[in-house]
C-alpha angles and dihedrals in degrees: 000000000000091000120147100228128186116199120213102193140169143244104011119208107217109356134040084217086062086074098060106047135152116202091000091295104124116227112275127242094252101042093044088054090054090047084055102045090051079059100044087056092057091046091057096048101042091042082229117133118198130211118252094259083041089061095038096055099051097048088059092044083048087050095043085055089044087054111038100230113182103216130012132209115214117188106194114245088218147345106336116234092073100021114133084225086062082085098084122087104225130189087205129052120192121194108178111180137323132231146142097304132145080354084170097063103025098028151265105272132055091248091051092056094030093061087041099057088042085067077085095063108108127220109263094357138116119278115185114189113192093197134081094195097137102219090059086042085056101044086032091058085037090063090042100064094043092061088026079243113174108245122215104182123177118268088022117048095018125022132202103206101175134023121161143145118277144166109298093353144345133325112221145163123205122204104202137183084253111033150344126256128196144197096357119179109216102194084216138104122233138067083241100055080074094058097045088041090059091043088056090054097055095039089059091042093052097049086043093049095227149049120298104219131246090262098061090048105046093042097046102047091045091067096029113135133188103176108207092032120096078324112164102211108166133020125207084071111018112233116187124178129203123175090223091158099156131048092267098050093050087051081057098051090041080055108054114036107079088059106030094037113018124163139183092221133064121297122220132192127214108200140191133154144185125239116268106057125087104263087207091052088057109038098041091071093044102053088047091055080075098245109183088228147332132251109194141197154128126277127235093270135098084233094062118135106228114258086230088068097042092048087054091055089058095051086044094062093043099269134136107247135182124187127228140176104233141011093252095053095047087047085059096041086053088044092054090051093038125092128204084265101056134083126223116202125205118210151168118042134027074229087074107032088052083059093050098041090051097044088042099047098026095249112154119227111240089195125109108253 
């Protein structure tokens, strides 16, 4: 639409700067320590420390200023409520789904994280909620009134019409406040990725006011990328890697492989995951999809769940499971068992698959070890 954007995501796979980007161009390593020193200096003065993700949200927000984007995207880092992101005053509010995830923090039930993400929600703004659950529906109308908040809900608001498999992605067609579009090609897997593509859509045609145009949107989602998710990187044998890290997630990644990614040969799973999620909830769905066995490991994090757990969930639930000390190691042990033929899946945490992707692509890892 000839907007200057700035993108505040999170994790990154193989470089903080991945995370403050405008136009799609991530923050370089001059201009981020910059960024960093600016903040060290207010630190010093104030006698406030900030947390890491505290840091890293307001030196995007400092380089969004520097470079007069026109509009930001801010992907909260958790939760929302108390998410160091809340403190932007949005004229557009996203919820995308809820699950059981952070249950620690946000806690243990969908209503619990639900009220918490709809802290996000703005008075007399636009909240889109890309979920009929109808537990979030009801919290998420709830919050609404209460700010006179103009609610878009999915099915209602906004329609996905169509959404089927197709060559190199998904096939959909979105039914907006604004405008129809059909027979859209997504050049992403997942049943999912047509919902959140449709969801995308909507979200950019709230904050505009209008409709986008055929055009805009046809030629945007065909070339549309998200590396480290459902991302085929290798062939003979396939190895596909998806950062499903939570159990929805993993039901994604269940959905979508035998049509997006189907073999003739064997298919096997490396798996790691980080604390904080239920390891059954994970693992179950997993083991019935019928994988011909489980590598397991823990990812580069201090909130890895050993390898020696996670290989204990997958014999629980009736798998074949080795243990390894690193993701690496598990990804050559799968490769030495695997044939042209076969897939191998990995799966857990963006942590892993960070460590995969690199070793598979020959991408270095800007993070401290």
């Amino acid at each position: 639409m000839g907007l200057r954007v700035g993108t505040f995501t999170s994790p990154d796979l193989h470089a903080i700067n991945e995370r403050i980007a405008v136009n799609a161009d991530p923050v370089d390593d001059e201009a981020f320590i910059a960024l960093l020193s600016r903040l060290a200096d207010v630190e010093s003065v104030s006698g406030i420390e900030l947390t890491r993700f505290e840091l890293l949200t307001v030196a995007a927000l400092l380089r969004f200023s520097d470079e007069g984007v026109d509009v930001a995207v801010i992907e909260v880092g958790m939760g929302g409520t108390w998410d160091s992101t809340n403190v932007i005053d949005s004229k557009v509010a996203v919820l995308t789904n809820v699950d059981l995830d952070h249950t620690a923090v946000l806690g243990p039930t969908i209503s619990a994280i639900a009220n918490d993400k709809v802290g996000i929600f703005r008075r007399e703004a636009i909240a889109i909620v890309a979920t009929n659950d109808a537990i979030v529906v009801e919290i998420a109308q709830r919050q609404a009134n209460e700010l006179a908040a103009e609610l878009w809900l999915l099915d209602d608001s906004f329609v996905l019409e169509r959404n089927e498999l197709a060559l190199g992605g998904r096939a959909i067609t979105v039914r907006t406040p604004f405008e129809r579009y059909e027979d859209v090609l997504v050049s992403l897997h997942g049943i999912h990725q047509g919902v959140n593509a449709a969801t995308a859509i909507v979200a950019a045609e709230a904050f505009l006011g209008r409709a986008l145009g055929q055009d805009v949107v046809a030629s945007t989602l065909r070339v549309a990328r998200m590396p480290g998710r459902m991302e085929l990187i290798s062939r003979k044998p396939m190895i596909v890697v998806d950062g499903a890290h939570n159990p929805a997630g993993v039901r994604a990644l269940c959905a979508t492989l035998d049509g997006a990614f189907f073999v003739q040969g064997e298919r096997r799973c490396v798996l790691g995951m980080l604390s904080g999620r239920d390891i059954d909830d994970m693992v179950a769905p997993l083991v019935a999809l019928g994988f011909t066995e489980f590598h397991c490991c823990a990812p580069h994090s201090p909130r890895a769940v050993p390898a020696s757990q996670v290989a204990d969930a997958v014999r629980r639930h009736g798998g074949i499971a080795f243990e390894h000390p690193s993701g690496t190691a598990a990804l050559a042990h799968a490769r030495e068992r695997s044939t042209d033929e076969d897939l191998i899946v990995v799966a857990g945490s963006l942590y892993l698959v960070a460590e995969v992707r690199g070793e598979v692509i020959h991408v270095a890892s800007r993070h401290l070890s």
